[in-house]
DOZAFI-907065 format. One line per field, with one value per residue (C-alpha): residue in three letters; residue number from 1; x, y, z. Coordinates in steps of 0.2 Angstrom, whole numbers, padded with zeros to 4 digits. Last residue first. Layout:
// DOZAFI-907065
residu	ALA, ...
num	NUM, ...
px	X, ...
py	Y, ...
pz	Z, ...
END
This chain:
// DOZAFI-907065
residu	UNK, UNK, UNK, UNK, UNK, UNK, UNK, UNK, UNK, UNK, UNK, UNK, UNK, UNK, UNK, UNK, UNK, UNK, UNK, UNK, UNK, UNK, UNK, UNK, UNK, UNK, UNK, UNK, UNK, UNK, UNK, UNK, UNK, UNK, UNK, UNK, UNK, UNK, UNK, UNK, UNK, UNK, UNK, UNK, UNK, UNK, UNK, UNK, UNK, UNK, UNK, UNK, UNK, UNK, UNK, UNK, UNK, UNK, UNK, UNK, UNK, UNK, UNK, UNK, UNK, UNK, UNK, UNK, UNK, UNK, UNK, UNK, UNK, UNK, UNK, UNK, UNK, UNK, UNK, UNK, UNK, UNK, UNK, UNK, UNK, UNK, UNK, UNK, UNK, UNK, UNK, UNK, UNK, UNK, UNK, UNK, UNK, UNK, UNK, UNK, UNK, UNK, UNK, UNK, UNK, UNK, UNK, UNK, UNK, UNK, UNK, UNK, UNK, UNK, UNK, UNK, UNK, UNK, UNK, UNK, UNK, UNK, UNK, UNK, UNK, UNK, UNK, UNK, UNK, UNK, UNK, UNK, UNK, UNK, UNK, UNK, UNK, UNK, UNK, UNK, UNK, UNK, UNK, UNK, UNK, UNK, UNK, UNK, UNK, UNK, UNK, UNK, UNK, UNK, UNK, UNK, UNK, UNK, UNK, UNK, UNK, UNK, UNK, UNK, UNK, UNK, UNK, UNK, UNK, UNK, UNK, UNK, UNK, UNK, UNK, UNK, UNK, UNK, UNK, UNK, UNK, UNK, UNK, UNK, UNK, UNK, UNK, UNK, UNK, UNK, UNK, UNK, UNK, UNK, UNK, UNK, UNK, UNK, UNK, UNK, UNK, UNK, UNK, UNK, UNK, UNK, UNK, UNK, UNK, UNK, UNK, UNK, UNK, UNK, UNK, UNK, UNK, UNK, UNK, UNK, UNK, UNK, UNK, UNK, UNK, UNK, UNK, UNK, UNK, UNK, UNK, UNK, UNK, UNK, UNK, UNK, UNK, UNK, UNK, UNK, UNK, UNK, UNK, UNK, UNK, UNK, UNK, UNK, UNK, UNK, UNK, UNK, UNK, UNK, UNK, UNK, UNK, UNK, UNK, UNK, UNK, UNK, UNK, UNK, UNK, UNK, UNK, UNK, UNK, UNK, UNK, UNK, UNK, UNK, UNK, UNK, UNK, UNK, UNK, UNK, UNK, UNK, UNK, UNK, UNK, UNK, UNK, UNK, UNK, UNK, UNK, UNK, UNK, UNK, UNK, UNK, UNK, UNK, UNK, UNK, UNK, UNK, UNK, UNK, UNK, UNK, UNK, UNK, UNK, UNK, UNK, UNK, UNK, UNK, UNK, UNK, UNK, UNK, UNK
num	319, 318, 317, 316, 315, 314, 313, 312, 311, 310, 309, 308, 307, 306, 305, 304, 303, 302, 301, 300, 299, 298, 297, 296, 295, 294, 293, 292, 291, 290, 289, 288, 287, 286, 285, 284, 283, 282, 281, 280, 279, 278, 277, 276, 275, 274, 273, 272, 271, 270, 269, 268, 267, 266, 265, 264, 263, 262, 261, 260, 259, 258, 257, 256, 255, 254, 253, 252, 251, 250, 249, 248, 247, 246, 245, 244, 243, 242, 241, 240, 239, 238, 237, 236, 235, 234, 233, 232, 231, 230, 229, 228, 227, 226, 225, 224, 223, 222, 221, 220, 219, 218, 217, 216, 215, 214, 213, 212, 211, 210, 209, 208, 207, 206, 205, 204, 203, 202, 201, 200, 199, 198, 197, 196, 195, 194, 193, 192, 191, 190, 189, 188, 187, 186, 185, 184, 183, 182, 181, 180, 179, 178, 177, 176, 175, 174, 173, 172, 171, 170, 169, 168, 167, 166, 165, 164, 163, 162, 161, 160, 159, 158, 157, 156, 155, 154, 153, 152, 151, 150, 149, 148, 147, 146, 145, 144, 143, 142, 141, 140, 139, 138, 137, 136, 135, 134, 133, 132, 131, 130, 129, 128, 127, 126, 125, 124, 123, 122, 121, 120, 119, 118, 117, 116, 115, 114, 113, 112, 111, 110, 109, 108, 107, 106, 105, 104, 103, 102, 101, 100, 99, 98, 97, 96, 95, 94, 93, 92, 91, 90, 89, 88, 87, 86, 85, 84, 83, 82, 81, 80, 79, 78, 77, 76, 75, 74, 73, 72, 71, 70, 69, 68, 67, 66, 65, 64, 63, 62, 61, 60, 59, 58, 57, 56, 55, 54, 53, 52, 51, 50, 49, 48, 47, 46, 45, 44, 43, 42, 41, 40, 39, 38, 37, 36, 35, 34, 33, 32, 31, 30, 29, 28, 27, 26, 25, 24, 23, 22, 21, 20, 19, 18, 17, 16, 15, 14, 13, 12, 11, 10, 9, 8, 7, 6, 5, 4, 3, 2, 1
px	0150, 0132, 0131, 0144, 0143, 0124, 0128, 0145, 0133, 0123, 0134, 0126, 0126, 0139, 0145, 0162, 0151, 0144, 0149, 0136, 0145, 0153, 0139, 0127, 0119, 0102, 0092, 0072, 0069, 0053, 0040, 0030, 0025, 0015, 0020, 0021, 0025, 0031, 0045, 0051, 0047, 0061, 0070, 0070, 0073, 0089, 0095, 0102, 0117, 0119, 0124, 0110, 0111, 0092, 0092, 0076, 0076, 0072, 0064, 0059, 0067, 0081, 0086, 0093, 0095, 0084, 0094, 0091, 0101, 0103, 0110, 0113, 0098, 0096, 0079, 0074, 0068, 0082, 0075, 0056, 0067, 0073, 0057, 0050, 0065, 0062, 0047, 0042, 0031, 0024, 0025, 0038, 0050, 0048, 0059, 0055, 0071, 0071, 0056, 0067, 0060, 0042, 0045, 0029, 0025, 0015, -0002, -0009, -0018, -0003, 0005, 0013, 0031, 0042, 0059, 0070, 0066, 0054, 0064, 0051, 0052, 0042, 0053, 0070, 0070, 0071, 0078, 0093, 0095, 0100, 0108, 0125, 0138, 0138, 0119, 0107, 0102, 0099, 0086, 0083, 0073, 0057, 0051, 0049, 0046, 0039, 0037, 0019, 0016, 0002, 0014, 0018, 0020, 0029, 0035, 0045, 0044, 0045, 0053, 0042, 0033, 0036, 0048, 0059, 0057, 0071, 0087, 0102, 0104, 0088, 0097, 0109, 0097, 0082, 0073, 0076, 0073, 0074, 0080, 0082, 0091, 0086, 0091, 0072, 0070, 0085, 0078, 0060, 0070, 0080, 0062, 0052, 0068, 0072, 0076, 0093, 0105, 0094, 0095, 0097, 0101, 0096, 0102, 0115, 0118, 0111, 0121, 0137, 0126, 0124, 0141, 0148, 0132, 0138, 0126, 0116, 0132, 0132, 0115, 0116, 0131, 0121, 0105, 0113, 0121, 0118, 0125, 0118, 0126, 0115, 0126, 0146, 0160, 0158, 0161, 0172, 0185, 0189, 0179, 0168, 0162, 0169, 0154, 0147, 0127, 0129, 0147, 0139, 0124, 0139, 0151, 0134, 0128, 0143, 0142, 0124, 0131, 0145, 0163, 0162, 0160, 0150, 0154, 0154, 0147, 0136, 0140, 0124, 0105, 0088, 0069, 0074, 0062, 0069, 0087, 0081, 0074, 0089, 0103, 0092, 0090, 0108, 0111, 0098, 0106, 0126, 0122, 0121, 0128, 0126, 0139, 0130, 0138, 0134, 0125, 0114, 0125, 0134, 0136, 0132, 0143, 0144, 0148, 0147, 0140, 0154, 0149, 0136, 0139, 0151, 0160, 0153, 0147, 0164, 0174, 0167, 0167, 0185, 0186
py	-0910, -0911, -0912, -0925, -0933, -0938, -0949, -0955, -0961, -0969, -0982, -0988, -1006, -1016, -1028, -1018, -1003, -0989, -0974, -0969, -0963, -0949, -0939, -0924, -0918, -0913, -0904, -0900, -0920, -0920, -0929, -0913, -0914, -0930, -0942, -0949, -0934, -0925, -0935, -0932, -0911, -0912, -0922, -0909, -0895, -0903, -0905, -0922, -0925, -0944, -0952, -0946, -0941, -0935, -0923, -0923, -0910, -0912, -0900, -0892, -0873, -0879, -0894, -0911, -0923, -0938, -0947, -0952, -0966, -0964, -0971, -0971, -0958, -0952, -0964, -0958, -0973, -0973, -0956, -0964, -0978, -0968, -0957, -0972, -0979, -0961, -0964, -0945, -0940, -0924, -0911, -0900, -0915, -0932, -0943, -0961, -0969, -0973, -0988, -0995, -0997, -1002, -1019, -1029, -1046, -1057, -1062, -1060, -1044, -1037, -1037, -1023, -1016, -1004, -1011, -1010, -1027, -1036, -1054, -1065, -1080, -1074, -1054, -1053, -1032, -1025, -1041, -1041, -1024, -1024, -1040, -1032, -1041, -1051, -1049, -1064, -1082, -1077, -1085, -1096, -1108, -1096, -1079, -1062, -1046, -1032, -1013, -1006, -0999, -1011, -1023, -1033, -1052, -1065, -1081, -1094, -1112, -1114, -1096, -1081, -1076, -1057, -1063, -1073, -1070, -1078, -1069, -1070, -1079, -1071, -1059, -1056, -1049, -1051, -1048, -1057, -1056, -1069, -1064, -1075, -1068, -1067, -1052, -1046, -1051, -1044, -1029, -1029, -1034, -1018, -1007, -1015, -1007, -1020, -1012, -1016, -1030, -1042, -1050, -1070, -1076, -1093, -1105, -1095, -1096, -1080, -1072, -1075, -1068, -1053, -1050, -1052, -1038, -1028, -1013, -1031, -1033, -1014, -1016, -1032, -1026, -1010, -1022, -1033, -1050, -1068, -1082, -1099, -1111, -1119, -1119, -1122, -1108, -1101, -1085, -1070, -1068, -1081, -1087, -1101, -1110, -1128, -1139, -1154, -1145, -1142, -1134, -1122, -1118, -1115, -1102, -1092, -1091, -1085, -1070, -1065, -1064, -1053, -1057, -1068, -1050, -1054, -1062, -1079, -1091, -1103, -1123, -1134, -1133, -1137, -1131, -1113, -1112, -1130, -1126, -1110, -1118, -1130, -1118, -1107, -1118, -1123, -1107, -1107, -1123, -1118, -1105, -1086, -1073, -1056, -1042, -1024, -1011, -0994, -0981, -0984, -0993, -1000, -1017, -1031, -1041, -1059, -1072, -1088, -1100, -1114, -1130, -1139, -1158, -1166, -1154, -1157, -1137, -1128, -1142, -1133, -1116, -1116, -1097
pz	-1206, -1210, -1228, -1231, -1214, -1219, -1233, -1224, -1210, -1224, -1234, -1245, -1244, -1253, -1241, -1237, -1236, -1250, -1257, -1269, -1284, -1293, -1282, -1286, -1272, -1271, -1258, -1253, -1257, -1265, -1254, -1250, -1269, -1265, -1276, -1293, -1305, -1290, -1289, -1308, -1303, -1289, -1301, -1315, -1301, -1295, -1314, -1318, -1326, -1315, -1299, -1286, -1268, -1263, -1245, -1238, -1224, -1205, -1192, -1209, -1206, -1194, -1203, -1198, -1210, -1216, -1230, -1249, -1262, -1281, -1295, -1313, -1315, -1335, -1336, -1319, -1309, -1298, -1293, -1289, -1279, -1270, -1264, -1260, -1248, -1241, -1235, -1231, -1214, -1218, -1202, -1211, -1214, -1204, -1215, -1213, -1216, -1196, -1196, -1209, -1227, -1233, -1235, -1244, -1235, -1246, -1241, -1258, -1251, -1246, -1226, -1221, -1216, -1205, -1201, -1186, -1180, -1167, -1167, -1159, -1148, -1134, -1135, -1144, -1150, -1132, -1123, -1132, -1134, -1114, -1114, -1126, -1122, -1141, -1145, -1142, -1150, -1168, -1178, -1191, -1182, -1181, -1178, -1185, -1182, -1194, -1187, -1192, -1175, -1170, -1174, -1192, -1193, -1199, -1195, -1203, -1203, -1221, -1230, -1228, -1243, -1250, -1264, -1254, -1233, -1222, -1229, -1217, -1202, -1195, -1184, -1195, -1206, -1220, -1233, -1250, -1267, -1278, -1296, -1312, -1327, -1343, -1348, -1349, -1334, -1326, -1332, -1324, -1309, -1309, -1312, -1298, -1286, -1275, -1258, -1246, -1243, -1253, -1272, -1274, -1292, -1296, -1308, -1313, -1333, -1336, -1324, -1335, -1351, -1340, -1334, -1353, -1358, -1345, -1339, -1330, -1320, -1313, -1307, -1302, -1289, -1286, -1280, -1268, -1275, -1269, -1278, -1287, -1301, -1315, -1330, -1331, -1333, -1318, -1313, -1314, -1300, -1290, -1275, -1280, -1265, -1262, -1267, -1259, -1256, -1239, -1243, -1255, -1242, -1230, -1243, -1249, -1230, -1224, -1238, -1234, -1216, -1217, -1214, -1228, -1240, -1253, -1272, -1267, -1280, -1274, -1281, -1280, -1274, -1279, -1279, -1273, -1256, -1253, -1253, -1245, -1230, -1227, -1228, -1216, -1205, -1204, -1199, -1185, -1179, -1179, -1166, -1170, -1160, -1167, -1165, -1166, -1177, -1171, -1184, -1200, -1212, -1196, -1205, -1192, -1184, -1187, -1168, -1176, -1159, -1153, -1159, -1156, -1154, -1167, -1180, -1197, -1201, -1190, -1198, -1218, -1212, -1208, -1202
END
């Protein structure tokens, strides 16, 4: 698509129509008008304190990576799509937590980020301990939360973006409203009026609001695990096993189970024991929050936008 007429073109232009990844089931296709992403172009300009070249490393399919190409147009850049980055100071681009992950294990990676003015991280939870090291590389992370729906990240560092509004529902589930949102699903009017109600997007995520007002993401309504009568965040119990200092990687799913009514199965990328991690969790949880299985993996297989993909997860001990 020619981002750059579909941005100038007079009048408003015919809607970007961005399907969802599928990491948790059917894809849904998003119809968002020209307005809500310029919203979001605007608002993270000023959120960030400046703008300037963005560097695409996302999928432009997806809507982290069309919001990288259009806020790099707004600002009089062509996007940077080769390989590698930059060679000046100052640029921005959005990542999601493996893809800094595997950068900060490279010390040329690293140095390259250095030089970004800003380094936006969403797609899926910040672990504490991957900003810790970014830090200490000198690198600076913004995490976002996010979706489609939203055109793209809305909420940086637990503060929602001007003109952005948050709040969580009697059954801890976040909406949000404001400019940046989506207009409806693609043939689909049914979900539309289920999660679009007066103005606010009610989404599939489970959150609360901290004592410095900052909104703190506990994972999707979904990811918690109900295992032997114990409900399990299992974005917690995840990012306890990234933790682990001979863990590369690791993701958790829900899984049917005769016994627990759903076990908790822990995918992990590293020479790790299953008791060893099933003691490491225990160490700062419940001990009912151990996943009951382990499976040791070359990798996380992941999506075209780099999420994890979790229907391949579930198939592999499933099928």
């Amino acid at each position: 698509m020619d981002f750059e007429a579909w941005l100038s073109a007079p009048g408003e232009p015919d809607p970007l129509v961005v399907e969802t990844s599928g990491s948790t089931g059917r894809p849904k296709r998003v119809v968002l008008p020209r307005r809500a992403v310029l919203a979001s172009v605007a608002a993270t300009e000023g959120r960030l304190g400046g703008s300037g070249q963005w560097v695409l490393k996302l999928p432009e399919a997806y809507v982290a990576g069309i919001q990288v190409i259009c806020r790099s147009i707004v600002a009089g850049h062509a996007p940077h799509v080769a390989d590698g980055w930059p060679a000046g100071d100052g640029w921005f681009t959005s990542l999601v937590p493996t893809q800094l992950r595997r950068a900060l294990d490279d010390p040329a990676e690293a140095a390259a980020l250095r030089r970004a003015h800003t380094v936006l991280l969403g797609g899926g939870p910040v672990d504490p301990a991957l900003r810790e090291r970014a830090a200490a590389a000198g690198v600076r992370v913004v995490a976002t939360y996010g979706s489609a729906e939203t055109a793209g990240g809305c909420v940086y560092d637990g503060l929602p973006l001007d003109g952005v509004g948050v709040r969580i529902g009697d059954d801890g589930r976040i909406a949000l409203s404001g400019p940046t949102l989506f207009s409806h699903y693609d043939g689909d009017p049914g979900l539309t009026a289920e999660v679009l109600v007066d103005g606010w997007f009610h989404t599939a995520d489970a959150g609360l609001m901290r004592d410095d007002g900052r909104l703190q993401v506990l994972g999707r309504v979904d990811d918690v695990v109900v295992s032997g009568g114990v409900n399990v965040p299992g974005p917690a119990v995840a990012a306890r096993l990234r933790a682990h200092p001979d863990v590369v990687d690791a993701e958790v799913v829900g899984v049917p189970d005769d016994e627990w009514g759903n076990r908790l199965v822990a995918f992990v990328v590293g020479p790790v024991p299953e008791g060893d991690l099933r003691e490491w969790v225990a160490a700062a949880h419940p001990r009912s929050w151990a996943p009951r299985q382990v499976v040791a993996l070359d990798a996380i297989p992941l999506l075209a936008n780099g999420k994890p993909d979790r229907v391949r997860l579930r198939a592999l001990v499933t099928s």
